[in-house]
C-alpha positions as CSV (number, residue, x, y, z in Angstrom):
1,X,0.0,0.0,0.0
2,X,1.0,3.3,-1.1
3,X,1.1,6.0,1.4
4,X,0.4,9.3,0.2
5,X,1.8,12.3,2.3
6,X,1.3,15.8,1.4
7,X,3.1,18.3,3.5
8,X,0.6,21.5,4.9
9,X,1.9,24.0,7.0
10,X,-0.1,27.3,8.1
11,X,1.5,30.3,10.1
12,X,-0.7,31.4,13.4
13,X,0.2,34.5,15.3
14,X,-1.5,34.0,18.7
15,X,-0.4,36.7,21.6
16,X,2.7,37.9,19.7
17,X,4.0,34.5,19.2
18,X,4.7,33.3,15.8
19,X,4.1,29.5,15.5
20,X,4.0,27.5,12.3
21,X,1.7,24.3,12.5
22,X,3.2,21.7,9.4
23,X,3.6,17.7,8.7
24,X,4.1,15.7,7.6
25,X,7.3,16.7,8.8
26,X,10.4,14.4,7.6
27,X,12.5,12.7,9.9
28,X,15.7,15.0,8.8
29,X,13.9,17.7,9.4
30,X,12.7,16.5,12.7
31,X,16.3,15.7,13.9
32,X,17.1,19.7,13.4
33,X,14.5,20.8,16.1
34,X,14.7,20.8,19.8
35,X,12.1,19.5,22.1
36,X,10.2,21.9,24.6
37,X,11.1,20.8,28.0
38,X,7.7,20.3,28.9
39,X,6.6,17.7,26.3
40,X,7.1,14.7,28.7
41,X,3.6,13.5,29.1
42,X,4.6,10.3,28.0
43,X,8.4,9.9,27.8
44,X,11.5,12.1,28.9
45,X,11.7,15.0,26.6
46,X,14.7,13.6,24.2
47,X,13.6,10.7,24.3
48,X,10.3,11.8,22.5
49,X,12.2,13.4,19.9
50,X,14.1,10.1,19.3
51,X,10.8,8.6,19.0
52,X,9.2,11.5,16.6
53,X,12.0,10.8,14.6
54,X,11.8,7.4,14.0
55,X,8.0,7.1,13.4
56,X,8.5,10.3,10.9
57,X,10.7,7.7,9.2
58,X,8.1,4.9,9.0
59,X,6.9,4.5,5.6
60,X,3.0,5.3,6.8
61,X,4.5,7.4,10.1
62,X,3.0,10.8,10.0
63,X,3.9,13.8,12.6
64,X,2.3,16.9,12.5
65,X,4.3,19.5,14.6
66,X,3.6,23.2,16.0
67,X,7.0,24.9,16.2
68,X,8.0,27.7,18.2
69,X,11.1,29.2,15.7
70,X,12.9,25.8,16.3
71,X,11.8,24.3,19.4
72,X,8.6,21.9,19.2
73,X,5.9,22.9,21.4
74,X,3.1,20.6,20.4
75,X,2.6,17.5,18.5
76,X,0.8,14.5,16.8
77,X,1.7,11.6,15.6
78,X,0.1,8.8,13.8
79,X,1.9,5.0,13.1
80,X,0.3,1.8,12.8
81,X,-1.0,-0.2,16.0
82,X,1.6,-1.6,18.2
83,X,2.0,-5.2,17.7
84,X,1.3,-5.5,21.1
85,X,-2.0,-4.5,20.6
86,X,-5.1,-6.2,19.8
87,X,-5.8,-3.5,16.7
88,X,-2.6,-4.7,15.5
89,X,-4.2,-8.2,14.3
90,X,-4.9,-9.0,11.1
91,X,-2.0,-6.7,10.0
92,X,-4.2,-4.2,8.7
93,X,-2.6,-1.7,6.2
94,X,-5.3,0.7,5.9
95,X,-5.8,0.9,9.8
96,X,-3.7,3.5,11.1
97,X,-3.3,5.2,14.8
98,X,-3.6,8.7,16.1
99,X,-1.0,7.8,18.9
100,X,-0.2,11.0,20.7
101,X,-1.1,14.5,21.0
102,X,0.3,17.0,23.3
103,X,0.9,20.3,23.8
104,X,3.5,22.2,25.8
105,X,1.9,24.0,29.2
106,X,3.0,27.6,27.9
107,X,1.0,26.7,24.5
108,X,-2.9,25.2,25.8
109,X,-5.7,27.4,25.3
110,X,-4.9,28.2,22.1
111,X,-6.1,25.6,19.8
112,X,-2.9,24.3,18.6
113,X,-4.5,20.6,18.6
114,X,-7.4,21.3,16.7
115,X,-4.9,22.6,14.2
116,X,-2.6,20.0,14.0
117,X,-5.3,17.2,13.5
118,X,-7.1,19.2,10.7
119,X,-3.4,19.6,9.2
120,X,-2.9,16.0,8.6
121,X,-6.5,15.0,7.1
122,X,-6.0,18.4,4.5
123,X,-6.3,17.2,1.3
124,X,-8.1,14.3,1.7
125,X,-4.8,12.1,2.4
126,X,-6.4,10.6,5.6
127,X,-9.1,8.8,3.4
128,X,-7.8,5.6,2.3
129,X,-7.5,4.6,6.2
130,X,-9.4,3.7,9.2
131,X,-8.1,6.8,11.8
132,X,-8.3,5.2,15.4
133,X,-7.5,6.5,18.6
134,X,-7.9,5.2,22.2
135,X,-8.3,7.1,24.9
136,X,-7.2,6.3,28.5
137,X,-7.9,8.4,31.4
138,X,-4.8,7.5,32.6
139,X,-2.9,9.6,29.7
140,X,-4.3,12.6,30.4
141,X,-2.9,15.6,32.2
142,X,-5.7,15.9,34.8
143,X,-3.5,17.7,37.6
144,X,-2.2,20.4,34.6
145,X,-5.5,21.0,32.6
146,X,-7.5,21.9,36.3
147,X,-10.0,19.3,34.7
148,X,-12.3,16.1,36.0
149,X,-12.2,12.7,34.3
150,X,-15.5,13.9,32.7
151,X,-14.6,17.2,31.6
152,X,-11.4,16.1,30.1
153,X,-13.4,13.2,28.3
154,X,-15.4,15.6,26.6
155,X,-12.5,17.9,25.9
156,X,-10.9,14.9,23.7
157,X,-14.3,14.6,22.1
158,X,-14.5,18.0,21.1
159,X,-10.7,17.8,19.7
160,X,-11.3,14.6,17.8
161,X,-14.7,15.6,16.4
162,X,-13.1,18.5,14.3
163,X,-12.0,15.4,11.9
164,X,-15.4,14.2,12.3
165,X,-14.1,11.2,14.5
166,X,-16.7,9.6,16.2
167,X,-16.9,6.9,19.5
168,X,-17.0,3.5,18.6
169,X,-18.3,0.7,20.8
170,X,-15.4,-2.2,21.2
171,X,-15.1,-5.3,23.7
172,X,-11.4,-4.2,24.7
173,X,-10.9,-4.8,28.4
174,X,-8.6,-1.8,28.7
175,X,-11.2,0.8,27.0
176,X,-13.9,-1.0,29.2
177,X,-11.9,-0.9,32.1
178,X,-13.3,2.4,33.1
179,X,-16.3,4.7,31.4
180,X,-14.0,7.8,30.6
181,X,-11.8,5.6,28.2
182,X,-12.9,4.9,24.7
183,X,-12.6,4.5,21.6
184,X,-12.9,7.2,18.8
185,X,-12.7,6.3,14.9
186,X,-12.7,7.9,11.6
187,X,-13.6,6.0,8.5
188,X,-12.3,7.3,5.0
189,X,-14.4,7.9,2.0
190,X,-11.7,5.4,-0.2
191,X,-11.9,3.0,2.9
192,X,-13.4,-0.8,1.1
193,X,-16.2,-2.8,2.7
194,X,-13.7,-5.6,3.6
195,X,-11.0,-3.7,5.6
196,X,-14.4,-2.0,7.4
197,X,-15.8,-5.6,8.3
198,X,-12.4,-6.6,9.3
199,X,-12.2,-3.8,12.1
200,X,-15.2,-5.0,13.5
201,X,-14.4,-8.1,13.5
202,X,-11.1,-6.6,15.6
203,X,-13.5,-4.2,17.4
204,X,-15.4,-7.2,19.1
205,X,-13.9,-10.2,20.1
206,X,-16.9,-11.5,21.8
207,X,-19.6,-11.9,19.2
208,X,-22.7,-11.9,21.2
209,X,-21.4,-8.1,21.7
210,X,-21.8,-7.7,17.5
């Protein structure tokens, strides 16, 4: 499978700052930028760049970036499923995962995720795939955003609706393992009948729940 990348990038000037949102970024480019110190939400600082880096260099790895001159103060990525993972059967190629998002504290507020995500379905390159992301409420910044379990749910909501992702039901025993997780999907317009039956075969082990 083919995957078609088509690099966006938009200039935003909020409160005298002059950030560029773009991606998908390449991997040598990547490698040129520094890493704000607060993107450690889910791995030390330079170690997430390491990482950026080598999913940038996956042939369907996508990051979207906001930069800061050259210093990365938000980003997303998107990869396939980690093997490890139960959407990882079947080897899907047209399945792909919204991994991570975050934003740098000094950033929020300003709708730099909204603007990422809508960068990297522009032109209609997102719709040959299956877009899934889970959400756990253990990932989010509770303590930093001020927000409850609830409210946050419904922040992600909100951010993934913007591509018009919606919540899926699924069997998984992590996303059931509490009511603030779940699952949210995006199906493409190019996306073939088989590859949609397949992820719900994938979505529901147990068939009674089909």
């Amino acid at each position: 499978m083919e995957h078609c990348k088509v690099y966006q990038s938009h200039v935003l000037f909020p409160e005298d700052r002059r950030l560029i949102i773009e991606g998908p970024v390449p991997p040598e480019q990547l490698s040129e930028l520094t890493m704000h110190p607060d993107l450690k939400a889910f791995r030390r600082p330079g170690e997430q760049h390491e990482a950026l880096v080598e999913i940038a260099g996956l042939p369907e790895g996508r990051i979207i970036i906001t930069r800061d001159r050259n210093m990365i103060v938000g980003y997303v990525t998107f990869h396939y499923p980690d093997e490890q993972e139960r959407w990882s059967e079947g080897n899907m190629k047209d399945l792909i995962e919204l991994g991570a998002i975050e934003v740098a504290n000094d950033y929020r507020s300003l709708g730099l995720g909204q603007q990422m995500i809508k960068t990297a379905f522009q032109e209609g390159q997102m719709e040959q795939y299956i877009v899934f992301t889970t959400e756990y409420y253990w990932h989010w910044d509770l303590k930093g955003s001020g927000l409850n379990v609830w409210d946050y749910r419904k922040m992600m909501e909100r951010l993934m609706k913007v591509v018009d992702m919606e919540w899926y039901a699924t069997d998984d025993p992590e996303i059931c393992s509490h009511p603030a997780n779940c699952l949210m999907v995006k199906i493409g317009r190019h996306v073939p009948l088989s590859s949609q039956e397949q992820f719900d075969r994938i979505r529901f082990r147990q068939r009674f729940m089909y």
